[in-house]
N, C-alpha and C positions, 0 to 999 in steps of 0.2 A: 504494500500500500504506500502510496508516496504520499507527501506532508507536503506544506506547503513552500513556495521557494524559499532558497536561504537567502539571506538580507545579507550582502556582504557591502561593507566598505570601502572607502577608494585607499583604506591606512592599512593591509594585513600583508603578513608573512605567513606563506602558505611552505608546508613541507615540498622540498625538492627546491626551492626559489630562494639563493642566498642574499644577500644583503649586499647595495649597491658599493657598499664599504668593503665586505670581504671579498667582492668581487675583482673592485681597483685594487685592493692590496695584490689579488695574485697578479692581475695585468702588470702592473708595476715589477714584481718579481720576474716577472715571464721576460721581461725589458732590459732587466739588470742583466739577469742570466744571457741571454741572449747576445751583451752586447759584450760582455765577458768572455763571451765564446766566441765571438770576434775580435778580438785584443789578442784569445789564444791562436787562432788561425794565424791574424798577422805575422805574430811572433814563430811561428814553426814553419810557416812557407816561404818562398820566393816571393819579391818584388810581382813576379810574373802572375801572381794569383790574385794578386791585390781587388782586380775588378769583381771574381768571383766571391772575395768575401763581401767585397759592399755590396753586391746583390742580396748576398746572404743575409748583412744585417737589414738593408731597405725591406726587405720580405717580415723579420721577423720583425721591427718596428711597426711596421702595417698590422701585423698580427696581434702585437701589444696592443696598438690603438684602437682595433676592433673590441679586444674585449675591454677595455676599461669604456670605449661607447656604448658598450652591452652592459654593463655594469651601470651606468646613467641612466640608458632607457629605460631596460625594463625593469632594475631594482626601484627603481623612485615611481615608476607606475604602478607597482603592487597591486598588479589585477588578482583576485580571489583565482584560486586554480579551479575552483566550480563555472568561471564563467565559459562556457564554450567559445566556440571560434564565429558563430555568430554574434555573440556580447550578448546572448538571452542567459539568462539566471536557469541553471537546473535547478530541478526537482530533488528535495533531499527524503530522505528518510523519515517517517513521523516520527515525531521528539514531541517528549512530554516529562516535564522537571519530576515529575513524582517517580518516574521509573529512574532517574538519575542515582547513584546510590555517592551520598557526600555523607556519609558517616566519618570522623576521625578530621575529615580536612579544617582548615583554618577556617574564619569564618565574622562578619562583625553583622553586628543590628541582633535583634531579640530570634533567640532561639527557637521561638514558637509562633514567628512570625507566618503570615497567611500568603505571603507568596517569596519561592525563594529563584535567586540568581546563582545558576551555575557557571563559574568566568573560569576559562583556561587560558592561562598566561607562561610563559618563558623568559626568568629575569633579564635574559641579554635583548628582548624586544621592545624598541623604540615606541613601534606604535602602542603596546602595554602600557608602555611609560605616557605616551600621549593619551591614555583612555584614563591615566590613575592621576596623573599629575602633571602634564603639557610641558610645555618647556623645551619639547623637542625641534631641532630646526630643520626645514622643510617640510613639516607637519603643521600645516596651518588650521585646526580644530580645536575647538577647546576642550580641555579633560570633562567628559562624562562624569565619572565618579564620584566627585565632590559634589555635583547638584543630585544626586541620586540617593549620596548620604544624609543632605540635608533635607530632601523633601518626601525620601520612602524611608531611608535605615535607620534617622533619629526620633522617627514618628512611630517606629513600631512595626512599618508595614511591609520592610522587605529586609530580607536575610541574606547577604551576599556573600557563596562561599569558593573560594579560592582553591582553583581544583590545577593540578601540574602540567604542562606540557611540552617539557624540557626538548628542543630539538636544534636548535641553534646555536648549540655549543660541539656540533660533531660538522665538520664539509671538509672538501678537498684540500691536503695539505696541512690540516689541524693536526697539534700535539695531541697523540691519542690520550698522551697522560693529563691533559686538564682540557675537560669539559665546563665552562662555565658555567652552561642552562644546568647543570644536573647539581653542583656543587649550591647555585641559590637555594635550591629545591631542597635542598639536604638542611640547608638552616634554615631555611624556611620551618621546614618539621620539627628541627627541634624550638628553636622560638616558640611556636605554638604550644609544645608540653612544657615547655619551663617557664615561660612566660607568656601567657594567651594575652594577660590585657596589654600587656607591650608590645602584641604581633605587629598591628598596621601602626605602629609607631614606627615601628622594625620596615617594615615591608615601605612604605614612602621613603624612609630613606635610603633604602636600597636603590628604589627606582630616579630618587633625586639625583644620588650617586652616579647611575649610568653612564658611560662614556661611550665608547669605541664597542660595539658585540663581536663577537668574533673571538673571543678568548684573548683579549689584549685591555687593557687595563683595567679598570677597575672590574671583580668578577670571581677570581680566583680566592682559595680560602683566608690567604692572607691579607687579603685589601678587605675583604668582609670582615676580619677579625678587629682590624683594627675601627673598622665602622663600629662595631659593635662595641669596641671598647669608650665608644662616644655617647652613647644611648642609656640613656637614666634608667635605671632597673635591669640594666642587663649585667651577665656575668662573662665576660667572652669567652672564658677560661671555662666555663661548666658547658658551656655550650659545644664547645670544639674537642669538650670528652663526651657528649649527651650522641653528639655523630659519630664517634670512634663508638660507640658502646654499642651502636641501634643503627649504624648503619644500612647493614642487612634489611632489617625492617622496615626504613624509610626506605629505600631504594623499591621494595616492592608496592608499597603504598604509591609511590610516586608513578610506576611502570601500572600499575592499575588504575589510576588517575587516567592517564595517557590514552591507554587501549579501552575505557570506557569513550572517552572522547571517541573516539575516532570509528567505534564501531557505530555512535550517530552521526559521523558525515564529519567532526572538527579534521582539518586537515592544516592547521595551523593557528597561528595569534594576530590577538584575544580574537579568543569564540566564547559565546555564551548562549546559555538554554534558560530563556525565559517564559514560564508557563508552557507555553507548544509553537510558542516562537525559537528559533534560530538562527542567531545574528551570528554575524562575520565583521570582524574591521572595529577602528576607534571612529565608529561611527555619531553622530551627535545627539546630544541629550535626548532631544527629541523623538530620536527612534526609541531610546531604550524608555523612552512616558510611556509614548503610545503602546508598548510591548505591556510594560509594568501594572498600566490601566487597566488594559484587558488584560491581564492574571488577575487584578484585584477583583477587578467584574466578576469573572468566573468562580474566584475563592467565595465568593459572599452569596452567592446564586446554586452553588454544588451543596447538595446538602449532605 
C-alpha cells in the first residue's frame, strides 16, 4: 500500500550523495597528486617527453576541475534521492509515528505528550544543524526547531525524539579509524543516561560547534570531550568511560535506530515521521504546523 508523497526539502543529505565539501577536498587531492606525478615524470625523462607530460597534467587538471564542479553543482542542490528524473515526488511507504518504536532514545517536551516527532539526524549534517539551530552558510532557512519548541514542546503538545542516522562519517578515502557521525551518536547515548536534563543543552552545542563534516575538525572524541568539559552539569571524564563501558550497547541501539529508518523510506538527513506525514529536508516551520496540526487533529478525534 503506498502512503502519501514524501515532502522533501530543497536542505537534505540523502545516502550515496556526499557533501559539496568532501567532495572538493578529494578534487583538490586528485590535483595535488596529479601534479606531483608530473614533477615525477619530468624528473625521470628526457627533455624529449616534456610535451607528453603537459598533456598529461592538462588532462588531469581538467579532470580535477570536473569534479570539484561536481562537487558545487550537485552537492549544494541537495535534491532528495526520492525525487525521480522527472522532478515528481515518489510514492513512499505508509508511515505512521505509532508503529515507530523510540523506546530508550533521547527525547524533550512531556513524555505523555498526544502527538510525537520522530527526527533522524547525523551530527556531521549541516542541514540538521540548519533544522536545530541555523547558522549554516548557504543555507538560507530559518531553524525549524526552536518555533516548534516554543509553540508545541513547551505547551505540552509535542514530544520530539531524536532517533540516529549516522552515515556521513564513512565515503571515499575516509580514515576507517574515525567515523565522526557514529562517534556523536555514541555520546549522544550516553549524555542521555547520565544526564537527560542536560541532553539538548549537550546536543545544540554540539550542532553550534559544527564545522567542516567529513571527519575533519571539530567531530572526533577528543574535540567532543573537551566540549563537554565546557557544559555545566556535565562530567567528560564519566562520560568517555559510560562509552568505553556500553559501547557495544549503544552501537546497537544506534544501528537499530538507522535500519528502523530506512525500512520507512528515510534514506538520509533530517527525516522525520510526523503523525502519517513524512518529511524530508530543513524544510520550514511551516510545513512541520501544518504536519503537527493534523497529528493534533487526529490525536483528539481517535478515541
Amino acid at each position: 500500500m503506498k502512503g502519501p508523497a514524501v515532502k522533501p526539502g530543497p536542505y537534505f543529505y540523502a545516502v550515496g550523495r556526499y557533501s559539496p565539501r568532501i567532495v572538493f577536498k578529494l578534487g583538490r587531492v586528485y590535483l595535488m597528486r596529479s601534479y606531483l606525478a608530473y614533477l615525477f615524470c619530468m624528473d625521470t625523462h628526457s627533455s624529449n617527453d616534456q610535451h607528453g607530460g603537459d598533456r598529461y597534467l592538462s588532462v588531469a587538471v581538467v579532470l580535477g576541475a570536473l569534479i570539484i564542479g561536481a562537487a558545487l553543482y550537485f552537492g549544494h542542490s541537495a535534491t532528495p534521492a526520492t525525487t525521480g528524473t522527472t522532478g515528481q515526488q515518489t510514492a513512499q511507504p505508509a508511515v505512521n509515528i505509532k508503529d515507530i518504536k523510540t523506546a530508550g532514545d533521547p527525547y524533550i517536551g512531556n513524555a505523555n505528550a498526544p502527538v510525537t516527532v520522530a527526527f533522524w539526524s547525523d551530527y556531521q549534517c549541516p542541514f540538521c544543524k540548519a533544522f536545530e539551530v541555523g547558522g549554516v552558510q548557504g543555507i538560507n532557512i530559518a531553524p525549524a526547531l526552536p518555533e516548534i519548541i516554543k509553540n508545541y514542546v513547551d505547551t505540552g503538545k509535542v514530544k520530539v525524539v531524536f532517533m540516529d542516522f549516522p552515515f556521513l562519517g564513512v565515503f571515499p578515502g575516509s580514515n576507517p579509524a574515525r567515523d565522526d557521525s557514529t562517534t556523536g551518536a555514541l555520546y549522544g547515548r550516553a549524555v542521555w543516561k547520565l544526564y537527560p536534563k542536560q541532553y539538548f543543552a549537550w546536543r545544540t552545542a554540539m550542532y553550534k560547534a559544527q564545522d567542516a563534516e567529513g571527519n575533519q575538525g571539530f567531530g572526533d572524541a577528543a574535540s567532543i570531550d573537551k566540549l563537554d568539559a565546557t557544559i555545566p552539569g556535565l562530567d567528560a571524564q564519566a562520560i568517555t568511560a559510560d562509552i568505553q563501558a556500553n559501547k557495544a550497547t549503544y552501537l546497537a541501539a544506534i544501528a537499530a535506530d538507522k535500519t528502523q529508518g530506512q525500512q520507512i523510506g528515510v534514506n538520509g538527513t533530517p527525516s522525520f515521521v510526523v503523525g502519517t506525514d513524512f518529511i524530508q529536508g530543513a524544510v520550514s516551520y511551516a510545513t512541520f504546523q501544518s504536519a503537527i496540526d493534523t497529528a493534533l487533529s487526529n490525536a483528539t478525534t481517535t478515541p
